[in-house]
C-alpha positions as CSV (number, residue, x, y, z in Angstrom):
1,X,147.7,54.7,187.0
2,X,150.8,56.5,186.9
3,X,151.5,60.4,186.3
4,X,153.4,63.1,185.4
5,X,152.9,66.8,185.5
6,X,154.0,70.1,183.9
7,X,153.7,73.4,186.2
8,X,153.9,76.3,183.4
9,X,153.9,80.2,183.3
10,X,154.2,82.3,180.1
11,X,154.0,86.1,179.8
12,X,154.5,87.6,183.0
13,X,156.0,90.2,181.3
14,X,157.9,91.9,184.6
15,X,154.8,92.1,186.5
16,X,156.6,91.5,189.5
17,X,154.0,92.6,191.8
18,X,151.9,89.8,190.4
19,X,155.0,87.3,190.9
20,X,155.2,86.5,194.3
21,X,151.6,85.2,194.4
22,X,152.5,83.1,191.4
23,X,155.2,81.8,193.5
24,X,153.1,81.0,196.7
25,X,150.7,78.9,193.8
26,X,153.6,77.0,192.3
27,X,155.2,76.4,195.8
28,X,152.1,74.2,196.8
29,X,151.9,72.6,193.4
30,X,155.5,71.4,194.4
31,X,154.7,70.5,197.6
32,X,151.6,68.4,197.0
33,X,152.9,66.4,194.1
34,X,156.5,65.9,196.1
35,X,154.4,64.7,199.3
36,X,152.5,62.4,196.5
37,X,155.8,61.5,195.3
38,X,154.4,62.5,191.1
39,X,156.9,63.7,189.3
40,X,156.4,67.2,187.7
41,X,158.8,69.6,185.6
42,X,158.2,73.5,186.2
43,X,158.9,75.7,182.7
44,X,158.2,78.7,181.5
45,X,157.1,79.5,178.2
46,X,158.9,83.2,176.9
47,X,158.4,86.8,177.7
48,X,158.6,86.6,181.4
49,X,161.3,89.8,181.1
50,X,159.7,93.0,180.0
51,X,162.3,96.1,179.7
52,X,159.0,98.5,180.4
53,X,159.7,97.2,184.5
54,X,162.2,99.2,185.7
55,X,164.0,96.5,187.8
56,X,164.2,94.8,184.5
57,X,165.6,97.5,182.8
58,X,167.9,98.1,185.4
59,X,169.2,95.0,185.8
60,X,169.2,94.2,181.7
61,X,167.1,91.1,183.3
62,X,168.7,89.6,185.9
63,X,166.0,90.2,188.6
64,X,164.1,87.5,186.3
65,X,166.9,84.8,186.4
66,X,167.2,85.4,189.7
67,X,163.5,84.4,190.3
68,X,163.6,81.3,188.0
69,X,166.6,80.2,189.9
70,X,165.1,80.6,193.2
71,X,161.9,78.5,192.1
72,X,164.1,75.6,190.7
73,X,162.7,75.9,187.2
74,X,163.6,73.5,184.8
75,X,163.2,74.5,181.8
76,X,162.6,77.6,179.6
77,X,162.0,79.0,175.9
78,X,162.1,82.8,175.0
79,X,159.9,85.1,173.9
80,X,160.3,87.9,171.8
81,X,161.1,90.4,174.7
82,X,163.6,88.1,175.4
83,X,164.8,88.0,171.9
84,X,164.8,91.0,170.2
85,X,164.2,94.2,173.2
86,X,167.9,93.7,174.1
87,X,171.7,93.8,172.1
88,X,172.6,91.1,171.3
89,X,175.7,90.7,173.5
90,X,173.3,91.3,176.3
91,X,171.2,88.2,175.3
92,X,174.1,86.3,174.5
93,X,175.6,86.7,178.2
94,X,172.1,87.3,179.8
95,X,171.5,83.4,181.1
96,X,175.0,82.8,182.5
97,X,173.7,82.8,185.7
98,X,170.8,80.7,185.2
99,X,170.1,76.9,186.9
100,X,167.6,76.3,184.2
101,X,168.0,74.8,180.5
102,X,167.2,77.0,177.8
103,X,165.1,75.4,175.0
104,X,165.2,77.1,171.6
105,X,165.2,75.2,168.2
106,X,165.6,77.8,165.7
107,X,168.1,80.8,167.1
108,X,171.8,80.7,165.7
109,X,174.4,83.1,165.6
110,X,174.9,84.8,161.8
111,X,177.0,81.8,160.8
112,X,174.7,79.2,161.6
113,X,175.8,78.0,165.0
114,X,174.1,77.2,168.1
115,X,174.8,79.4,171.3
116,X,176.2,77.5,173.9
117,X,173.7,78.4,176.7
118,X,170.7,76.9,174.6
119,X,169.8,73.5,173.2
120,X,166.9,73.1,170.7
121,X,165.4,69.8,172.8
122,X,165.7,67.6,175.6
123,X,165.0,63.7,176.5
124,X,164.3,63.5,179.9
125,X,163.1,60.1,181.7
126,X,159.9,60.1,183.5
127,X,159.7,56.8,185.4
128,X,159.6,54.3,182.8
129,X,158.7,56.8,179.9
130,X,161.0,59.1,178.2
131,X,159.6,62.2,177.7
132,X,161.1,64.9,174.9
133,X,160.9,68.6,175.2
134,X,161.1,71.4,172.4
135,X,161.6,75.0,172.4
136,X,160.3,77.5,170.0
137,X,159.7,81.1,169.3
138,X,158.1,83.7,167.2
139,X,160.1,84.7,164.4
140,X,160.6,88.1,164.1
141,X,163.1,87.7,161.4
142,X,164.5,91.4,160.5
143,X,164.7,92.2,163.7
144,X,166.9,89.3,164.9
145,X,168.8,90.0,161.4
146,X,169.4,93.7,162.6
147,X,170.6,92.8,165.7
148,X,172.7,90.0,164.8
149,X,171.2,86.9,164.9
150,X,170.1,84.3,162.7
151,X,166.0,83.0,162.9
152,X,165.0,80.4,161.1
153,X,160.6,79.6,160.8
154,X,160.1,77.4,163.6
155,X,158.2,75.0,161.1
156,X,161.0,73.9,159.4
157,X,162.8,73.2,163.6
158,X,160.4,71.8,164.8
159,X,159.9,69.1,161.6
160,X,163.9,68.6,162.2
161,X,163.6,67.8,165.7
162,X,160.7,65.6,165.9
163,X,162.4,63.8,162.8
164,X,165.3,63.2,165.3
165,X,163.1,62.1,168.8
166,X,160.9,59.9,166.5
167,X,161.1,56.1,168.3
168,X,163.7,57.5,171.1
169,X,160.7,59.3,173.3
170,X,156.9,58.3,174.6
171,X,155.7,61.8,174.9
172,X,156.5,64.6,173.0
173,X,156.0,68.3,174.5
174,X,156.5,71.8,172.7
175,X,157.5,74.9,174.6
176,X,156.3,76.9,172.0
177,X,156.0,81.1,172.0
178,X,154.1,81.3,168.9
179,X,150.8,82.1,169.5
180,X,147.4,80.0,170.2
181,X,146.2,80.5,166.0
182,X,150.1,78.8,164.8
183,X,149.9,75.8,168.3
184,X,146.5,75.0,166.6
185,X,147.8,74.4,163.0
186,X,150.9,72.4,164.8
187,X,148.6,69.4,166.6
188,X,146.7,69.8,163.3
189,X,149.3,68.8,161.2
190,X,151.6,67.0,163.1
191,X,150.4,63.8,165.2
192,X,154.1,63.5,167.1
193,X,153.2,66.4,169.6
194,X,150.5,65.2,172.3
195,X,150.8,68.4,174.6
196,X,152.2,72.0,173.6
197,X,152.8,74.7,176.2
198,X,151.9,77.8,174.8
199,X,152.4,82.1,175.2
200,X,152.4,85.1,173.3
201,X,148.4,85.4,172.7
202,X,147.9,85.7,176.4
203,X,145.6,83.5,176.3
204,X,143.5,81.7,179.5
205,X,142.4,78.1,178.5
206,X,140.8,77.6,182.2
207,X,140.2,73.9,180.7
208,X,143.3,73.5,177.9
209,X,141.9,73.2,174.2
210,X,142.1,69.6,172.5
211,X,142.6,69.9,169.1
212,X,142.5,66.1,167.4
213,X,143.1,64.2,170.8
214,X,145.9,66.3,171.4
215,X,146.0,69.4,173.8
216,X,147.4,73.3,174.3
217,X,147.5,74.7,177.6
218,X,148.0,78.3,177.9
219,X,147.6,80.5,181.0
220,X,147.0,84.2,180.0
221,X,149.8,86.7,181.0
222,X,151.0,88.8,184.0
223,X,151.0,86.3,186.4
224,X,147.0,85.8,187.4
225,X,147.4,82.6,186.3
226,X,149.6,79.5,186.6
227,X,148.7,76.7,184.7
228,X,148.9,73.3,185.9
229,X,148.4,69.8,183.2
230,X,148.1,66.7,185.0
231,X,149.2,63.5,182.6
232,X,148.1,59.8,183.2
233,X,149.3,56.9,181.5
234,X,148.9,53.3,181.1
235,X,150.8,50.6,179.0
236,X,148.6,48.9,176.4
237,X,149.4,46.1,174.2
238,X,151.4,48.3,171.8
239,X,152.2,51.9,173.4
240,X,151.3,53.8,176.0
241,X,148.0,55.6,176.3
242,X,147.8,58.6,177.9
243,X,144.8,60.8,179.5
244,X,145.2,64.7,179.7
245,X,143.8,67.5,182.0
246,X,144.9,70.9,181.8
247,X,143.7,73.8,184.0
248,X,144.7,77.6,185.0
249,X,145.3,78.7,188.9
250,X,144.1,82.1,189.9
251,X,146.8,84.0,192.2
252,X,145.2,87.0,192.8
253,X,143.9,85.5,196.4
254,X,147.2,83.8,197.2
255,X,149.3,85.7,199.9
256,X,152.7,86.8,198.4
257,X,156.1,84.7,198.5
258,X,158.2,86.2,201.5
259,X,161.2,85.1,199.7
260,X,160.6,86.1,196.0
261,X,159.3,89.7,197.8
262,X,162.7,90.3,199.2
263,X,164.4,89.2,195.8
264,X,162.5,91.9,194.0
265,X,163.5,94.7,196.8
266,X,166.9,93.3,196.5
267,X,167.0,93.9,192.9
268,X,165.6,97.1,193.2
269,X,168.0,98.8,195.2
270,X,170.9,97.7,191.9
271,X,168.5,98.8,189.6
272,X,168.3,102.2,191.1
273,X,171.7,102.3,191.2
274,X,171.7,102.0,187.2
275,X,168.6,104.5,186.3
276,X,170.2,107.2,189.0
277,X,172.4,108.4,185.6
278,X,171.7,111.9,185.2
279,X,170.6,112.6,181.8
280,X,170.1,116.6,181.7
281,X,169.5,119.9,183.9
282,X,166.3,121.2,182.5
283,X,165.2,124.5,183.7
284,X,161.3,124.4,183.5
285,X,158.7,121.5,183.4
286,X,157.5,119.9,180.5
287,X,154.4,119.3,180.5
288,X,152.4,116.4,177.8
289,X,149.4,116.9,176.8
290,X,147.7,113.3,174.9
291,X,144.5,115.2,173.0
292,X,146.6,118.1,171.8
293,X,149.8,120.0,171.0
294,X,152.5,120.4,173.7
295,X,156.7,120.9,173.7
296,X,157.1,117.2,175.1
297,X,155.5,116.1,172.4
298,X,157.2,117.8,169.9
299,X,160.6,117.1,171.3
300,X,159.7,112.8,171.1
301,X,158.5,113.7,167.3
302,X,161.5,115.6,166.6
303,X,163.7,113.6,168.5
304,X,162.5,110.5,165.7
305,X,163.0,113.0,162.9
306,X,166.3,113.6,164.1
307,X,167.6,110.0,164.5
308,X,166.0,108.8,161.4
309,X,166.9,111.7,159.1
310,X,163.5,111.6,157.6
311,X,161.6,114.1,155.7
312,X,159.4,114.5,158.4
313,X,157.6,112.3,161.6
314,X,154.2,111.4,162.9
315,X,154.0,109.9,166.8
316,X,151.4,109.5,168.9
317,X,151.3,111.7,172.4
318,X,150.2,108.6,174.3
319,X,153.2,107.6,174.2
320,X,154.5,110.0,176.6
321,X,152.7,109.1,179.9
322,X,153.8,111.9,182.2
323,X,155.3,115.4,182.5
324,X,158.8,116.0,183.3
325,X,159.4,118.5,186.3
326,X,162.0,121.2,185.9
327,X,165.8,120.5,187.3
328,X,167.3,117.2,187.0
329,X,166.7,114.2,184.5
330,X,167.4,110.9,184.6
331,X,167.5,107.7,183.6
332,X,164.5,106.7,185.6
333,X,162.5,109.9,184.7
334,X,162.2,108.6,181.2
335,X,161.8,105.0,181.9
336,X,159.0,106.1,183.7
337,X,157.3,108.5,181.2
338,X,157.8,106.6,177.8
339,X,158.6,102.5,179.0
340,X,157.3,101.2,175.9
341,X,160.2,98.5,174.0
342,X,159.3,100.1,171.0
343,X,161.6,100.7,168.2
344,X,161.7,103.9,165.5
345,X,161.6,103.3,161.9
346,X,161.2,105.2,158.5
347,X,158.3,103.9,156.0
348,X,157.9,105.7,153.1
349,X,154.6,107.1,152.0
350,X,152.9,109.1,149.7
351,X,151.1,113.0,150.3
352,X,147.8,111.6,149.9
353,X,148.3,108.7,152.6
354,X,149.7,111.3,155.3
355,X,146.5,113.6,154.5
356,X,144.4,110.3,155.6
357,X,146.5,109.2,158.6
358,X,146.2,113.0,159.9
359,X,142.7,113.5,159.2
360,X,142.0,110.1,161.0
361,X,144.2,111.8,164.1
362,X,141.4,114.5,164.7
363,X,138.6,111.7,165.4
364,X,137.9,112.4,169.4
365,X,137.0,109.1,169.2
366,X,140.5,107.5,167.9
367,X,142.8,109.1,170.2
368,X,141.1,108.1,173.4
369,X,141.0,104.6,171.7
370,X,143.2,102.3,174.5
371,X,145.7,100.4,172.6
372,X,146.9,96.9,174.0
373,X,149.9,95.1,172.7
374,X,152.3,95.9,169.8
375,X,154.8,97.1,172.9
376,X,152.5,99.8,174.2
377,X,152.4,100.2,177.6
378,X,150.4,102.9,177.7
379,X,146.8,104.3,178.2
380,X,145.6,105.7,175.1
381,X,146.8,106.2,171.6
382,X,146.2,110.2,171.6
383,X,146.9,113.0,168.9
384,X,149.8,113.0,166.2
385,X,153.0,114.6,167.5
386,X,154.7,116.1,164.6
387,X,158.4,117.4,163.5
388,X,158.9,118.6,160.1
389,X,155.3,119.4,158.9
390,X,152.6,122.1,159.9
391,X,148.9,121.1,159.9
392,X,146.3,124.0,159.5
393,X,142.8,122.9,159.9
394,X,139.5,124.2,159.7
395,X,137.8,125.0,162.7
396,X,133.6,125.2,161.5
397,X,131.8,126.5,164.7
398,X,132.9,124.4,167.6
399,X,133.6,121.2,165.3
400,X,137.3,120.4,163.7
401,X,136.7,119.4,160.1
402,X,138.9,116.7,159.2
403,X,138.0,117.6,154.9
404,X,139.3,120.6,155.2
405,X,143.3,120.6,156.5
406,X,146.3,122.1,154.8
407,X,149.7,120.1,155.2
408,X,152.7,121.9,154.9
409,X,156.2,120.9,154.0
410,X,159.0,123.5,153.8
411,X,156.1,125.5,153.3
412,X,154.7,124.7,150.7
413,X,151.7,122.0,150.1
414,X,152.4,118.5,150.8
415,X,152.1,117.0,147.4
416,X,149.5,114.2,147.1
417,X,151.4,112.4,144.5
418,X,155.1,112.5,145.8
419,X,156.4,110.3,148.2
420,X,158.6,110.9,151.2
421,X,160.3,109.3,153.9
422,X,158.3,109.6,157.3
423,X,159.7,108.4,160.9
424,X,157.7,106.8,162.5
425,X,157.2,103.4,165.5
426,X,157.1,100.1,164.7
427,X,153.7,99.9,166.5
428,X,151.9,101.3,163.7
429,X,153.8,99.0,161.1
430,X,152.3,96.4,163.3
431,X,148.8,97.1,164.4
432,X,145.9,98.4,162.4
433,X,145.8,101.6,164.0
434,X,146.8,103.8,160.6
435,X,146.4,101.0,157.7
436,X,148.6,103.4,155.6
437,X,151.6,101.8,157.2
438,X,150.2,98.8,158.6
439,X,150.0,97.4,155.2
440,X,153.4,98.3,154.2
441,X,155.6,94.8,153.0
442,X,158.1,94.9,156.3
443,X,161.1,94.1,154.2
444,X,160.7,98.2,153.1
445,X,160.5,99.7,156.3
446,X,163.7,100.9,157.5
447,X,164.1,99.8,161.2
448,X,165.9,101.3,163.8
449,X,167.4,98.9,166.4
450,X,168.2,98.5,169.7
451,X,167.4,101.8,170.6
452,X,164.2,102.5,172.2
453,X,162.0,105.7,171.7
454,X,163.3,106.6,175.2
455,X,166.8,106.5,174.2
456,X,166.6,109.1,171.4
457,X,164.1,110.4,173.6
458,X,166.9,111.1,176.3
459,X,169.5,112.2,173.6
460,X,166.9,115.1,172.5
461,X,166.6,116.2,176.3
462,X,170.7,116.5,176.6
463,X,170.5,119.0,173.7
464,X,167.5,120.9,175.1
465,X,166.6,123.8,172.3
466,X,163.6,124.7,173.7
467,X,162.9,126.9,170.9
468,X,162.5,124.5,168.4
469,X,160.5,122.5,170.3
470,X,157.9,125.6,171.2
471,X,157.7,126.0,167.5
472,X,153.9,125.4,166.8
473,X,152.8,122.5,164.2
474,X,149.1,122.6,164.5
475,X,147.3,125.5,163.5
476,X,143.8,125.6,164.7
477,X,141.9,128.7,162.4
């Protein structure tokens, strides 16, 4: 019997190092199914750029094109580092260099239209079956608004589109960045779809999942995996019936892709270029400490405080993940310390909320908790960093008590009962870390976009003020 294939990556996330192997795995993939003469389409499935790379960042993601281009992809969606960690004319322009098709069904420019560099599906013909191909992605919808695009729920696209291939295709596949928990719900309520491709969740279904005699394939993230599904079909009486076998490909043992290897170094050398901007001339180290007070940290809380014009902020030190040495800054030097594609914002809460969120600070236990996703790329979460307030806490022995700490604002008492506006990150309006602003509706917090923590970051450093940042928020007594 006849088949098809699909050769899939999702995720990567710039882990370039982890790339070439990938490459070297889909390379024989090629090979073997063109020496069996089995067609195959080669996509990838969203956040294969990641800004916390710094060949990423340095190239505003053209190291990444470049790489699909050289593979031949075919087809692509976007995630949402893709779609919301760069401007928007940066996005707009980024795939003008690209040999690949861009599939996304529900990203439009404020008035509605379509950008010309994507298309929300594609018919293409597989011997004698006609295959169609949708695009989809996670809609973070106020921050596309923010930066100037329109996103509408992939639901409603997706219902649109397979409204329009209904009785033109055979076989109906959905590039789909939303997550394994919304891909599920799809094949459970919509019969047209017989094989989704998906990301975001990272994922590894070593086997696929069949969910109603339908199937997700998803291959985990970073490159240690690229997923291969393997479709046979036969014609019966009335339409064709098809038989389905997914599985992942580990890289790690591969040797490395000459070729993509000297793309990458290529790449490197223009990204240096880029992140060689001197930023400032500081005149002694700053050092971070993650498990306690230091002047880095208090320059990244202050620098939020600043650009948010808050009452006051709360950041955590692990997101610093080095010192800075004395004489010149740049670029690079605070890629390297604070990568993280996380954006500030200003949530407002009350006195008694910020009494719980610091007291939960002091656990030991919480700040060496390691944090994964939200846009950390870092270790550990670490203490509070603050600008604006001063802590005093009891000291009983040896122990920190947690019951008995003393907020000031202006100084005087934080009130418990007044509310006040509190800069912050987006990753704890996200995770679970403090539920005090995890649970906060998301159309009330203020966010601050495109900038990056290490773009106020660098702005603080240019203005130096040492002093202010020595200025001591945490009294120990």
């Amino acid at each position: 019997m006849p088949r098809f294939h699909f050769i899939h990556t999702n995720d990567l996330h710039s882990q370039l190092s982890m790339w070439p192997k990938a490459v070297s795995v889909i390379k024989e993939l090629k090979h073997t199914l063109e020496d069996q003469e089995e067609p195959y389409v080669l996509v990838d499935i969203g956040d294969h750029m990641d800004r916390s790379h710094p060949i990423t960042e340095g190239t505003l993601g053209q190291v990444n094109i470049d790489l699909l281009n050289q593979l031949s992809y075919d087809y692509i969606t976007i995630g949402n580092n893709e779609g919301i960690t760069f401007p928007k004319a940066v996005l707009d322009n980024m795939y003008e260099r690209a040999e690949f098709n861009v599939l996304v069904n529900n990203l439009f420019y404020e008035d509605g239209g379509r950008p010309p560099w994507l298309a929300p599906f594609q018919i293409i013909q597989c011997g004698r079956l006609k295959i169609g191909l949708l695009g989809t992605t996670i809609p973070f919808n106020q921050f596309y608004k923010m930066l100037g695009w329109q996103i509408e729920h992939p639901i409603e696209a997706i219902r649109r589109d397979l409204e329009h291939l209904k009785g033109k295709v055979d076989f109906i596949v959905l590039l789909s960045h939303l997550g394994l928990p919304q891909d599920e719900k799809l094949l459970e309520e919509n019969e047209d779809i017989q094989l989704i491709l998906g990301a975001h969740t990272h994922h590894v279904l070593y086997r696929g999942k069949k969910v109603r005699d339908r199937w997700i394939a998803q291959c985990g993230r970073s490159g240690h995996y690229v997923g291969h599904v393997s479709v046979e079909w036969e014609d019966t009486l009335f339409e064709p019936h098809f038989s389905i076998q997914a599985q992942c490909i580990p890289t790690e043992n591969h040797v490395s892709d000459h070729e993509s290897l000297q793309t990458i170094e290529q790449q490197q050398h223009i990204a240096s270029q880029y992140l060689s901007e001197p930023i400032a001339e500081i005149k002694e180290s700053l050092d971070i400490n993650w498990y306690g007070e230091s002047t880095l940290g208090n320059m990244l809380a202050e620098s939020l405080n600043d650009w948010c014009q808050a009452d006051f902020s709360l950041v955590n030190a692990g997101q610093i993940l080095d010192d800075i040495d004395k004489g010149e800054v740049t670029k690079y030097h605070v890629h390297q310390i604070c990568p993280h594609p996380i954006n500030p914002c200003v949530v407002t809460l009350s006195g008694k909320e910020v009494y719980a969120i610091i007291r939960k600070s002091l656990s030991e236990e919480f700040q060496q908790k390691e944090i994964k996703g939200f846009g950390f790329r870092g270790k550990v979460l670490g203490s509070l960093c603050l600008d604006g307030i001063e802590v005093i806490v009891n000291k009983d022995r040896s122990h920190i008590d947690p019951d008995h700490i003393r907020i000031l604002y202006h100084n005087e008492p934080l009130d418990p009962e007044q509310t006040y506006r509190v800069a912050t990150i987006d990753m704890f309006t996200f995770g679970r870390m403090y539920p005090e602003i995890s649970r906060i509706d998301k159309s009330k917090v203020q966010y601050f976009l495109p900038e990056f923590l290490r773009d106020i970051l660098a702005v603080r450093l240019q203005r130096l003020d040492l002093e202010r940042a020595r200025k001591k928020r945490w009294h120990i007594t």
